[in-house]
N, CA, C and O atoms as CSV, one atom per row, in Angstrom:
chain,resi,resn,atom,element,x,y,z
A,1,UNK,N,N,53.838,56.256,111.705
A,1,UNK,CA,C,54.434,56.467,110.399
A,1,UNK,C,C,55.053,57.872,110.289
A,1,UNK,O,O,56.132,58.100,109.743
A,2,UNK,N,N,54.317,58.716,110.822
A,2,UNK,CA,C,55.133,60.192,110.601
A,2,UNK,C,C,56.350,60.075,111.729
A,2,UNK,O,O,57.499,60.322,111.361
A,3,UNK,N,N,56.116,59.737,112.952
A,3,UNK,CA,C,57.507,59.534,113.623
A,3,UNK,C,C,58.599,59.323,112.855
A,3,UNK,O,O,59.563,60.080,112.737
A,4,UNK,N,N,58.320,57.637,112.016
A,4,UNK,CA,C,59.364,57.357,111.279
A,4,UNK,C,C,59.909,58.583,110.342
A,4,UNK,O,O,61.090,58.929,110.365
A,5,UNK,N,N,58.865,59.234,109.470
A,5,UNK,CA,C,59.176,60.100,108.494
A,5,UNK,C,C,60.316,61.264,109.194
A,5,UNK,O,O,61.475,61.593,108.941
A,6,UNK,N,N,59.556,61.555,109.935
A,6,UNK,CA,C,60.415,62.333,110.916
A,6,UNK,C,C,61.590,62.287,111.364
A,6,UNK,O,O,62.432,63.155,111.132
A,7,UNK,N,N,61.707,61.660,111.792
A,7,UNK,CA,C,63.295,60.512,112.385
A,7,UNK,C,C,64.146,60.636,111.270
A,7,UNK,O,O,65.258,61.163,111.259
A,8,UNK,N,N,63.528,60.097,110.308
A,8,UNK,CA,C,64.484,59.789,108.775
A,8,UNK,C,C,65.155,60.989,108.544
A,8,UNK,O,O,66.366,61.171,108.419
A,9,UNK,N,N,63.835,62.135,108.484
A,9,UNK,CA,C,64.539,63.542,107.907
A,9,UNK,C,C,65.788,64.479,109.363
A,9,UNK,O,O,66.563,65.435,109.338
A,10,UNK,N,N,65.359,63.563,110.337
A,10,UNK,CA,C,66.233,64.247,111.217
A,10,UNK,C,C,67.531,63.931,110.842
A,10,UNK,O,O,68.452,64.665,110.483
A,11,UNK,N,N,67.445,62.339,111.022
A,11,UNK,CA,C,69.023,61.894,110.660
A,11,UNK,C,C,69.644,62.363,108.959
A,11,UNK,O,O,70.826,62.636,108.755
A,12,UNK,N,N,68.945,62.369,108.255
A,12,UNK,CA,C,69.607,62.599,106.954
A,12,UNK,C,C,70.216,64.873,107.153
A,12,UNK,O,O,71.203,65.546,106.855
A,13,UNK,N,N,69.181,65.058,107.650
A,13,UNK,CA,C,69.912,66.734,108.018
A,13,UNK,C,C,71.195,66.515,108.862
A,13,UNK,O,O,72.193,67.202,108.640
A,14,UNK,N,N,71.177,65.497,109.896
A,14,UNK,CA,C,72.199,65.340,110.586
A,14,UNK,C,C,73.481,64.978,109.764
A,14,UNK,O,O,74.583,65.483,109.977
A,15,UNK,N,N,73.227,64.097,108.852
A,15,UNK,CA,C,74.403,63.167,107.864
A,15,UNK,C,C,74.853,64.638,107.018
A,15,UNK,O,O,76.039,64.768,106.714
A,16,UNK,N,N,73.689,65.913,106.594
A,16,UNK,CA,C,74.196,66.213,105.551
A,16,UNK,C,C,75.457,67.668,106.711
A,16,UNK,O,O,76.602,68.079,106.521
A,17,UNK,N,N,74.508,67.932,107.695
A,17,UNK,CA,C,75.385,68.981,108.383
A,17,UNK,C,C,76.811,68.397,108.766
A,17,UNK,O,O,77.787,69.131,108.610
A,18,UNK,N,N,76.958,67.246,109.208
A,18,UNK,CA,C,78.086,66.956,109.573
A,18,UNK,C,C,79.601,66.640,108.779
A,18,UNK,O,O,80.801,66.648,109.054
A,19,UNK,N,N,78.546,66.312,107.416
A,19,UNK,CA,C,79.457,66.006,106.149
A,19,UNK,C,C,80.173,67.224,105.928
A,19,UNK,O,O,81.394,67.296,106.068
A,20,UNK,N,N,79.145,68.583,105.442
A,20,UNK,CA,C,79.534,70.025,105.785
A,20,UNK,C,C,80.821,70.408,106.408
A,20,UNK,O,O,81.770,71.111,106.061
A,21,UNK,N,N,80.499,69.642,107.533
A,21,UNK,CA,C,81.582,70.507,108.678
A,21,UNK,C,C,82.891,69.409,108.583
A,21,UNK,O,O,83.865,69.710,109.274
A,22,UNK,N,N,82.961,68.409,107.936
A,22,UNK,CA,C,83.880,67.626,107.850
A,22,UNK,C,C,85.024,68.011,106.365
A,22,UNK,O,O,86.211,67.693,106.291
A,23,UNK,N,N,84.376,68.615,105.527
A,23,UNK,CA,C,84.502,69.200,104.540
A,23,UNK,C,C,84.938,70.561,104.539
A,23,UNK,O,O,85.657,70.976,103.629
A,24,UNK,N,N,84.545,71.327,105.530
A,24,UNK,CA,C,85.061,72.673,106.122
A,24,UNK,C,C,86.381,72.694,106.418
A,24,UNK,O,O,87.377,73.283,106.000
A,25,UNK,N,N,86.095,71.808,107.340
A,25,UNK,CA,C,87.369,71.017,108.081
A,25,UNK,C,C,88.747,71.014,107.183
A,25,UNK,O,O,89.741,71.719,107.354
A,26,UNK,N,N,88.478,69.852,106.014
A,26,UNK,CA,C,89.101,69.545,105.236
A,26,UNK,C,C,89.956,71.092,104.538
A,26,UNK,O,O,91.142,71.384,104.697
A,27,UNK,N,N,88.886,71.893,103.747
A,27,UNK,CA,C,89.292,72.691,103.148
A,27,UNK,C,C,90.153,74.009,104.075
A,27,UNK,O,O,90.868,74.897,103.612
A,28,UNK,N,N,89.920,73.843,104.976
A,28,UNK,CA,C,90.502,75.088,106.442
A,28,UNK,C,C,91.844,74.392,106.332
A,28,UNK,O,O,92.845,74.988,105.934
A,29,UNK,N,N,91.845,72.926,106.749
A,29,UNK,CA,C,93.692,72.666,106.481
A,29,UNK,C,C,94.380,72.352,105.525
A,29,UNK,O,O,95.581,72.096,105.602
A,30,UNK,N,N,93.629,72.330,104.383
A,30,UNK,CA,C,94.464,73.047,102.752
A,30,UNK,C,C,94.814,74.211,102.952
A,30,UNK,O,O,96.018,74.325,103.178
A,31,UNK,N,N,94.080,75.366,102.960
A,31,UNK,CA,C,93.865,76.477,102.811
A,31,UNK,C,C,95.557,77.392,104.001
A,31,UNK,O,O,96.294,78.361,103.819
A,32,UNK,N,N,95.409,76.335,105.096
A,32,UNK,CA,C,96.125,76.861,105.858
A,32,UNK,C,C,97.860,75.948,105.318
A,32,UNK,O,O,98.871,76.616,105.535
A,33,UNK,N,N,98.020,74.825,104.809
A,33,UNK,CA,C,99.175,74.187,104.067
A,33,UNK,C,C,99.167,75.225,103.148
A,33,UNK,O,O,100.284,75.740,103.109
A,34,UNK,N,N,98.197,75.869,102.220
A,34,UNK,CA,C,98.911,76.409,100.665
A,34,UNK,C,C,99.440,77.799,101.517
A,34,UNK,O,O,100.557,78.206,101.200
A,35,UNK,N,N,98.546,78.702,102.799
A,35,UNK,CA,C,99.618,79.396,102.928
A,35,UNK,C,C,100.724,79.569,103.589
A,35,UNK,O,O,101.368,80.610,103.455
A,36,UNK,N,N,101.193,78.381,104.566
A,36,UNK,CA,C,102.076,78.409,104.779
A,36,UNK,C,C,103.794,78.344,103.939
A,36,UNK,O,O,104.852,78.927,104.178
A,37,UNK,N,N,103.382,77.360,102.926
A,37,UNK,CA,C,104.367,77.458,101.698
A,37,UNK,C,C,104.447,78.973,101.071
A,37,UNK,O,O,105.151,79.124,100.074
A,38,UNK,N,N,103.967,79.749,101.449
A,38,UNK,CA,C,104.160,81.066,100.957
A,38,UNK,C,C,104.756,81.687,101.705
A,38,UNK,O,O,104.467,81.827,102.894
A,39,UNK,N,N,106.266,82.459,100.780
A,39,UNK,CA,C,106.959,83.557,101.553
A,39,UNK,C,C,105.990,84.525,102.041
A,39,UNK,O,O,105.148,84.997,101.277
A,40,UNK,N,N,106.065,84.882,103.398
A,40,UNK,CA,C,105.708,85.744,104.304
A,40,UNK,C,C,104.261,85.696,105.309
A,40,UNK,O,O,103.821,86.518,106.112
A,41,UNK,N,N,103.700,84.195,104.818
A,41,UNK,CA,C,102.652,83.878,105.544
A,41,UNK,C,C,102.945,82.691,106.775
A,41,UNK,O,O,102.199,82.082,107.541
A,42,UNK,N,N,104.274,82.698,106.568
A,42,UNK,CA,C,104.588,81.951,108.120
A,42,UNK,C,C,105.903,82.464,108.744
A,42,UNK,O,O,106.787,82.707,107.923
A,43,UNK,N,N,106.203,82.679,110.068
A,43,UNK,CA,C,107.530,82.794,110.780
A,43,UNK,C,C,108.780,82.116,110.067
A,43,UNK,O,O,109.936,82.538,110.075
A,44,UNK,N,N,108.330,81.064,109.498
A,44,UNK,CA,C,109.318,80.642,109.000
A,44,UNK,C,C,110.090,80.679,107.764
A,44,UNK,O,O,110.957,79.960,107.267
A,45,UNK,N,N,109.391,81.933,107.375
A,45,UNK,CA,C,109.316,82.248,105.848
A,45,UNK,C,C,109.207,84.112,105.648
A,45,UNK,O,O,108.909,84.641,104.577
A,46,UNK,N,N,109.445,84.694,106.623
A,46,UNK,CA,C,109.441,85.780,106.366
A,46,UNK,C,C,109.845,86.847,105.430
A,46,UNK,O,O,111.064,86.706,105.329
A,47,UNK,N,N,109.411,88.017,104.558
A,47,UNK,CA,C,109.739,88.679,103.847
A,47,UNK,C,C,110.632,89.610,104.361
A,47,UNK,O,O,110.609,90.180,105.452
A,48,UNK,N,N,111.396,89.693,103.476
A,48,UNK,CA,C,113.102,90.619,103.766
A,48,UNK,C,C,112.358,92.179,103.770
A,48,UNK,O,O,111.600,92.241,102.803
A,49,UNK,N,N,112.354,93.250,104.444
A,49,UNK,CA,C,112.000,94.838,103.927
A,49,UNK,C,C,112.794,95.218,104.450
A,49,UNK,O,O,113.355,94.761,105.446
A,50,UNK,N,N,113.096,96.618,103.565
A,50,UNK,CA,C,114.293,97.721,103.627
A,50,UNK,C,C,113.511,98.704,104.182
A,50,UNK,O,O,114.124,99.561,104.819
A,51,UNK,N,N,112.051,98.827,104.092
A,51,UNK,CA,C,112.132,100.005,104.581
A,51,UNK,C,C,110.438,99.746,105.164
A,51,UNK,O,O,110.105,98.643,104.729
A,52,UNK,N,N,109.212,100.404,106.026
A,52,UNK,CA,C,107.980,99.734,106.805
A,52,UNK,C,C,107.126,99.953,105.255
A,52,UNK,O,O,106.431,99.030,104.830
A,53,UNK,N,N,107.249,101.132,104.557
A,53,UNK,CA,C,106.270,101.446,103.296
A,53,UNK,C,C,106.293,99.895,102.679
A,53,UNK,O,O,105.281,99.648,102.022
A,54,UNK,N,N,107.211,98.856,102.761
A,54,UNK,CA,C,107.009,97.748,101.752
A,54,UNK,C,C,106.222,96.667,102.556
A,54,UNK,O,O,106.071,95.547,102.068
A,55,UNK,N,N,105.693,97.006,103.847
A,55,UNK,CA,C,104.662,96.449,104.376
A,55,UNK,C,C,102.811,96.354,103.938
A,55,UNK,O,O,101.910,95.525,103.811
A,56,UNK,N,N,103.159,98.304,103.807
A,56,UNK,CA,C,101.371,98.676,102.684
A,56,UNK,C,C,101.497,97.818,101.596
A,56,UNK,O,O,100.522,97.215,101.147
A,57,UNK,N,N,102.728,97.703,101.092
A,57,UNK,CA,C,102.745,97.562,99.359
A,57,UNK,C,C,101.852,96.153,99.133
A,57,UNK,O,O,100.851,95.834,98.490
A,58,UNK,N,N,102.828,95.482,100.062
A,58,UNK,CA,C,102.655,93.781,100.184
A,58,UNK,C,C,101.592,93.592,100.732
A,58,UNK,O,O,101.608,92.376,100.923
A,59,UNK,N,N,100.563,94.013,101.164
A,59,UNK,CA,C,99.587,94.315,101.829
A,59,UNK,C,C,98.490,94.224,100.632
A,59,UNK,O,O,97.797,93.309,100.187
A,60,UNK,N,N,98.617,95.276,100.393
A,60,UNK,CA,C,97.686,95.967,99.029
A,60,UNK,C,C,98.100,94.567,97.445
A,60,UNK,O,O,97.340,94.205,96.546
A,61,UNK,N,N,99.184,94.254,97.650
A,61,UNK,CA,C,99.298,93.109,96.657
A,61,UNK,C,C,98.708,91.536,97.132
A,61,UNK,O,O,97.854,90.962,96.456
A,62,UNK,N,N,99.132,91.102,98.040
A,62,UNK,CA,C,99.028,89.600,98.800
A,62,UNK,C,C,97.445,89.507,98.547
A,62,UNK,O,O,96.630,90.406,98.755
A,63,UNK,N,N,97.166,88.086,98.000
A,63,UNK,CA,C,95.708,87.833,98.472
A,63,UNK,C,C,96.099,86.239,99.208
A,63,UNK,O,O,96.970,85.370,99.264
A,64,UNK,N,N,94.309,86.742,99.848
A,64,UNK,CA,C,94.487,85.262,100.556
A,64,UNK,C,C,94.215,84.068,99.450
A,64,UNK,O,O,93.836,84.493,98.358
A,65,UNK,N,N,94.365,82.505,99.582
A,65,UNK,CA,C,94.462,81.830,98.753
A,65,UNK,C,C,93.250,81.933,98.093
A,65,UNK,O,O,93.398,81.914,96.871
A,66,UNK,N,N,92.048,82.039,98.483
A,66,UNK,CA,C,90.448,82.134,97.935
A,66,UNK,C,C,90.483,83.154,96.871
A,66,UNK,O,O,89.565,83.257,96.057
A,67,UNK,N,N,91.795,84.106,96.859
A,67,UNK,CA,C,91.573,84.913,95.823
A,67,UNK,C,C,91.306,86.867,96.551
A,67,UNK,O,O,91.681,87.978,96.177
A,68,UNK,N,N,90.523,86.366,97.640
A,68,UNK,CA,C,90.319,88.072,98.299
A,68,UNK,C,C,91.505,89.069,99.044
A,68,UNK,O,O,92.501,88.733,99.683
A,69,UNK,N,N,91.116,90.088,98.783
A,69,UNK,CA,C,91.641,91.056,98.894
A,69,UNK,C,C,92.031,91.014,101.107
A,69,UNK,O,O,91.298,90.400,101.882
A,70,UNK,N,N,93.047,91.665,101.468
A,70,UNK,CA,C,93.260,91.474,102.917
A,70,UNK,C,C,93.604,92.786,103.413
A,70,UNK,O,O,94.271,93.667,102.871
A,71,UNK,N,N,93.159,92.766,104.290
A,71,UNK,CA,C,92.070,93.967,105.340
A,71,UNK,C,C,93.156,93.873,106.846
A,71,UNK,O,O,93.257,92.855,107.530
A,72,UNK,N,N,93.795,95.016,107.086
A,72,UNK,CA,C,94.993,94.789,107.854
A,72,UNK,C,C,93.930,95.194,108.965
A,72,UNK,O,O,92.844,95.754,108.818
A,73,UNK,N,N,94.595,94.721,110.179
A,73,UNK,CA,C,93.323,94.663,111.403
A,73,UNK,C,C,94.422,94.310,112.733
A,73,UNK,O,O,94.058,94.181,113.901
A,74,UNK,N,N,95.358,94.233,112.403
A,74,UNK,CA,C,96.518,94.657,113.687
A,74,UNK,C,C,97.644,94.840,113.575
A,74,UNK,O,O,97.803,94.824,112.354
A,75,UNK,N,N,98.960,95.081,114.206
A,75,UNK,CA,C,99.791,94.377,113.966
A,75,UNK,C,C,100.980,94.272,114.942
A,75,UNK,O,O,100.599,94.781,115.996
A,76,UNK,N,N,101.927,93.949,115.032
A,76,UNK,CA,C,102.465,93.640,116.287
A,76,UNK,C,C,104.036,93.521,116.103
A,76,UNK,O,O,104.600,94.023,115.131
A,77,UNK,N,N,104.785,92.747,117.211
A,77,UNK,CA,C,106.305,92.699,116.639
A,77,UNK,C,C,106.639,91.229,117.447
A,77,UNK,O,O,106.139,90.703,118.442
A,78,UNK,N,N,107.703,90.847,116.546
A,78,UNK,CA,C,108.180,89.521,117.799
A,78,UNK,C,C,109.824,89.749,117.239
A,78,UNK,O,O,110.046,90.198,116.114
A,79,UNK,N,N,110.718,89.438,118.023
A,79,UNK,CA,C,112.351,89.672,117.933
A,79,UNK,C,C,112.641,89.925,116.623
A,79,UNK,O,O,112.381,88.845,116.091
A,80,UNK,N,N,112.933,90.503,115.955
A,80,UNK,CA,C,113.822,91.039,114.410
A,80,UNK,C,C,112.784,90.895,112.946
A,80,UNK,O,O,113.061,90.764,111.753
A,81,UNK,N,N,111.024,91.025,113.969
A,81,UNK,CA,C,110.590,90.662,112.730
A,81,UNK,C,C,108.678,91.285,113.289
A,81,UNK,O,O,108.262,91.150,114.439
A,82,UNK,N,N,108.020,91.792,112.366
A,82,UNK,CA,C,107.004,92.721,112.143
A,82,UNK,C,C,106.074,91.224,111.750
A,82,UNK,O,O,106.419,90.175,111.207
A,83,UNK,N,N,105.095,91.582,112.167
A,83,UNK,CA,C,104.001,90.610,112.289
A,83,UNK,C,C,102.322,91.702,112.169
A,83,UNK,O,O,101.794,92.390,113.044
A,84,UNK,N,N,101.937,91.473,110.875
A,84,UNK,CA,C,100.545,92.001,110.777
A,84,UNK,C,C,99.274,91.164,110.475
A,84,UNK,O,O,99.074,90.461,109.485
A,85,UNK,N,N,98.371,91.409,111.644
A,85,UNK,CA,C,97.232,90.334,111.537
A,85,UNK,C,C,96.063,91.528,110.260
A,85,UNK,O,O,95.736,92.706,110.116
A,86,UNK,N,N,95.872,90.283,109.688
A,86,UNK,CA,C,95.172,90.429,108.361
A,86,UNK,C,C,93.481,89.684,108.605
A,86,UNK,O,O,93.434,88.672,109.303
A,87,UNK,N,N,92.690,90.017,108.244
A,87,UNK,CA,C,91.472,89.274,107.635
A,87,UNK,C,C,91.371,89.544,106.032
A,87,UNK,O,O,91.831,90.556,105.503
A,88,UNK,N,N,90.621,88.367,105.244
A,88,UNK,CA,C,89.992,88.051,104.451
A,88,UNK,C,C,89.167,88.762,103.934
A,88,UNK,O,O,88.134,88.243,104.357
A,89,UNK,N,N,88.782,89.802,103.157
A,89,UNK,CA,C,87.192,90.017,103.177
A,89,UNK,C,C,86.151,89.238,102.659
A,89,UNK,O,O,84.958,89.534,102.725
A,90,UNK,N,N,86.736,88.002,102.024
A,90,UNK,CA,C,85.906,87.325,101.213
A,90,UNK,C,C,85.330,85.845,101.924
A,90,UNK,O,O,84.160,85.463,101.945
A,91,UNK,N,N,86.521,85.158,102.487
A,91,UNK,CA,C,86.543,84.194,103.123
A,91,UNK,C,C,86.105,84.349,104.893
A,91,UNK,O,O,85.496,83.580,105.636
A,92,UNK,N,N,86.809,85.877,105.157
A,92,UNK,CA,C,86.979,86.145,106.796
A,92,UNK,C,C,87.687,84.916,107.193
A,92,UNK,O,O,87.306,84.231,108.142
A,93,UNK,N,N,88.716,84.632,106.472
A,93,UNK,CA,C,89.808,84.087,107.455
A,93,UNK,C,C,90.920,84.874,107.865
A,93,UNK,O,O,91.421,85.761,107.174
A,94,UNK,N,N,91.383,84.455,109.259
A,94,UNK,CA,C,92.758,85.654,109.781
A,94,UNK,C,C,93.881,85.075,109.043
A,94,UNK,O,O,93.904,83.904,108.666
A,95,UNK,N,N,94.647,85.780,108.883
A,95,UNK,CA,C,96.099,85.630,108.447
A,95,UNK,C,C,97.043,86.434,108.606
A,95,UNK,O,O,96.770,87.507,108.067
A,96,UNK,N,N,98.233,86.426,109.193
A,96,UNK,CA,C,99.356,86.594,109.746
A,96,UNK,C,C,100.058,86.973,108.506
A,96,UNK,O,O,100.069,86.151,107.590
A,97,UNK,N,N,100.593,88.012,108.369
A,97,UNK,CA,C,102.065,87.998,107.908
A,97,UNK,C,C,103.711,88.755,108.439
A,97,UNK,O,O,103.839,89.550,109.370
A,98,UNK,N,N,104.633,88.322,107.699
A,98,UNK,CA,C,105.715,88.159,108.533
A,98,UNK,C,C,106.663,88.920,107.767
A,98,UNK,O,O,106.819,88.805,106.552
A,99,UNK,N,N,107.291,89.700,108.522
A,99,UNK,CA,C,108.345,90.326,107.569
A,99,UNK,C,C,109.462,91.052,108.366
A,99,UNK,O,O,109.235,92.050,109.051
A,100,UNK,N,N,111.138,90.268,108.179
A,100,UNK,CA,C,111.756,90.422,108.487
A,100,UNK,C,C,112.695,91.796,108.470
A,100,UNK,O,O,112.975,92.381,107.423
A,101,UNK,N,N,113.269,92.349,110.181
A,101,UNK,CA,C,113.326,93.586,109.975
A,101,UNK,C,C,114.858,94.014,109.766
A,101,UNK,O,O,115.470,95.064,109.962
A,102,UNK,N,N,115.320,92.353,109.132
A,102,UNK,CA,C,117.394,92.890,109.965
A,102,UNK,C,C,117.964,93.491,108.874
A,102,UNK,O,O,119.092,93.954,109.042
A,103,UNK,N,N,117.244,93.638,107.354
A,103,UNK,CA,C,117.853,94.389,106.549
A,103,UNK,C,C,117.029,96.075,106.502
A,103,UNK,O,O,116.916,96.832,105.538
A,104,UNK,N,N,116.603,96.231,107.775
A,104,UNK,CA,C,115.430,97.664,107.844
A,104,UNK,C,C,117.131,98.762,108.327
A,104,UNK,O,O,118.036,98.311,109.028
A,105,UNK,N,N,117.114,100.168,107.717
A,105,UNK,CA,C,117.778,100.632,107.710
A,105,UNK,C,C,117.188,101.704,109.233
A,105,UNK,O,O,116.010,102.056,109.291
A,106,UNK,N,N,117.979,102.007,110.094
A,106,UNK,CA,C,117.358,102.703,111.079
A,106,UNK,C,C,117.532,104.312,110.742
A,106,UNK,O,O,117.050,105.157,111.496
C-alpha cells in the first residue's frame, strides 16, 4: 500500500513539473514574439541613431516585456549596425538590441 502511495505521489510531482516546463515553454515564445515586433529588438527592425549617446538613452528607457529594467552586458557590431547584448534583471532573460548606424555622423 505505501508503494502504491508512493508511486501516485511520484507521478503526480512528475505531471505537475512537466506541466511547469510546458508552460515555461509556452510563455518564453510569447515573450520572445512580443519582442520581436518591437523596433530595435530584432535585426529586422533596427533603431535609426545619429549619434552612440542614443544607445545609453534607449538603454536606460527600453524594458524587457516583464516590465524590468536591462542591464547592458556586451556589445558588438554586425555590417551598418551596433548590436548590444542586454539581460533582464527581473526575468534574466538575454536580449539583443539593434541599432542602425547609416544615419551615424562620423
Amino acid at each position: 500500500m505505501a508503494g502504491l502511495l508512493f508511486t501516485l505521489a511520484l507521478l503526480a510531482a512528475l505531471g505537475v513539473f512537466a506541466a511547469r516546463r510546458i508552460l515555461q515553454g509556452r510563455a518564453k515564445r510569447k515573450r520572445k514574439r512580443t519582442i520581436a515586433d518591437r523596433p530595435g529588438y530584432s535585426p529586422d527592425k533596427p533603431v535609426k541613431i545619429s549619434g552612440f549617446d542614443e544607445i545609453d538613452d534607449a538603454i536606460a528607457m527600453w524594458r524587457c516585456p516583464c516590465g524590468g529594467l536591462l542591464d547592458r552586458i556586451g556589445e558588438g557590431s554586425r555590417p551598418g549596425m551596433r548590436v548590444v547584448r542586454c539581460v533582464c534583471v527581473v526575468c534574466e532573460e538575454d536580449v539583443d538590441l539593434f541599432f542602425d548606424l547609416s544615419e551615424l555622423r562620423h
